[in-house]
N, C-alpha and C positions, 0 to 999 in steps of 0.2 A: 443549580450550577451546571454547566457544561462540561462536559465529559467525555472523549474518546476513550476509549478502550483496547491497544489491538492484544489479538491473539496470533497462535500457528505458529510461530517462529520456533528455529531447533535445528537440530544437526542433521544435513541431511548427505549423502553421498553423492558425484559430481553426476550429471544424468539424472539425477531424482527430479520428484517434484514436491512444493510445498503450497499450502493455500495458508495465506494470510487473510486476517478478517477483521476488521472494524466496526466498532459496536456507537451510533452515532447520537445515542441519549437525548433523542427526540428533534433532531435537526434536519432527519432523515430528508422529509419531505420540503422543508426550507431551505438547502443547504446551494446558493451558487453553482460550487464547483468543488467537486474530493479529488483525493490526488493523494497519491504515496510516496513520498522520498527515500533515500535512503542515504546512510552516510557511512562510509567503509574508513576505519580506523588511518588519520593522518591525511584524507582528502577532505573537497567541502559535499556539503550536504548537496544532492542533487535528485532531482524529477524522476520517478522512473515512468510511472502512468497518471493521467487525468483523466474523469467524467463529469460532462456536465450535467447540468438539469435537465439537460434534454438529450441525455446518450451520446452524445459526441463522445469519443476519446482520442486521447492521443497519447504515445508511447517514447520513451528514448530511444537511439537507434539499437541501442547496445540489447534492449527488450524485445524491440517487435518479432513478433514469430513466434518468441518463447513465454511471455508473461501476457495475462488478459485482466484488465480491471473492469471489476461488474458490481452492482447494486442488487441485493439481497432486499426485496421489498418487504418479506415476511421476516425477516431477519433485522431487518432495518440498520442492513448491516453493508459496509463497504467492503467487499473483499478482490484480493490479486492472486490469483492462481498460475502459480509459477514452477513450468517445465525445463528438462533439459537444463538444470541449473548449472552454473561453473563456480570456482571458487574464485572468481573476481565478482561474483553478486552477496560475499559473504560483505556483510553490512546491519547495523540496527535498519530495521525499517520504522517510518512515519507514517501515517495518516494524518490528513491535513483537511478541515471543513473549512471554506469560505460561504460566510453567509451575513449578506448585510454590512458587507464592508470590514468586517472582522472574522480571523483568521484564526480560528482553534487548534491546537496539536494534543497529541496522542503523547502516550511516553516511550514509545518505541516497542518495538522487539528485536531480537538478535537471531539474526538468521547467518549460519556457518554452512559452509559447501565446502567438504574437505572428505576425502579418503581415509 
């Protein structure tokens, strides 16, 4: 059975940074296209970053500068490494694998940016 896993989420103070990380239960090497959303309590769910199979990424505006999403090949693991955070990025975050036309989700984590 398919399985994301993420980790890293937590409270962190506005200016910190956080690494989130996705654990991709052997899809690693199969997987389209990962991509992390995230959904902030009363909005919809939205894209912050994607990589594809072949290192492309792409970021929301509200991200670029401050968050990087990268593949952990010995980790086999998706992670976003996220600086300089605000408290409009407090949100559960997702990990999302597309592979083969089907779309896997993670169960989130809850990441707070607050003083």
């Amino acid at each position: 059975q398919v399985q994301l896993v993420e980790s890293g989420g937590g409270l962190v103070q506005p200016g910190g940074s956080l690494r989130l990380s996705c654990a991709t239960s052997g899809m690693f090497f199969s997987a389209d296209l990962m991509v992390w959303y995230r959904q902030a309590p009363g909005k919809q769910r939205e894209l912050v970053a994607g990589i594809s199979a072949n290192g492309n990424t792409n970021y929301a505006d509200s991200v670029k500068g401050r968050f990087t999403i990268s593949k952990d090949i010995l980790k086999r693991a998706l992670d976003l490494q996220m600086n300089s955070l605000k408290p409009e990025d407090t949100a559960v975050y997702y990990c999302e694998v597309s592979r083969w036309g089907t779309e896997y989700w993670g169960q989130g984590t809850q990441v707070t940016v607050s003083s």
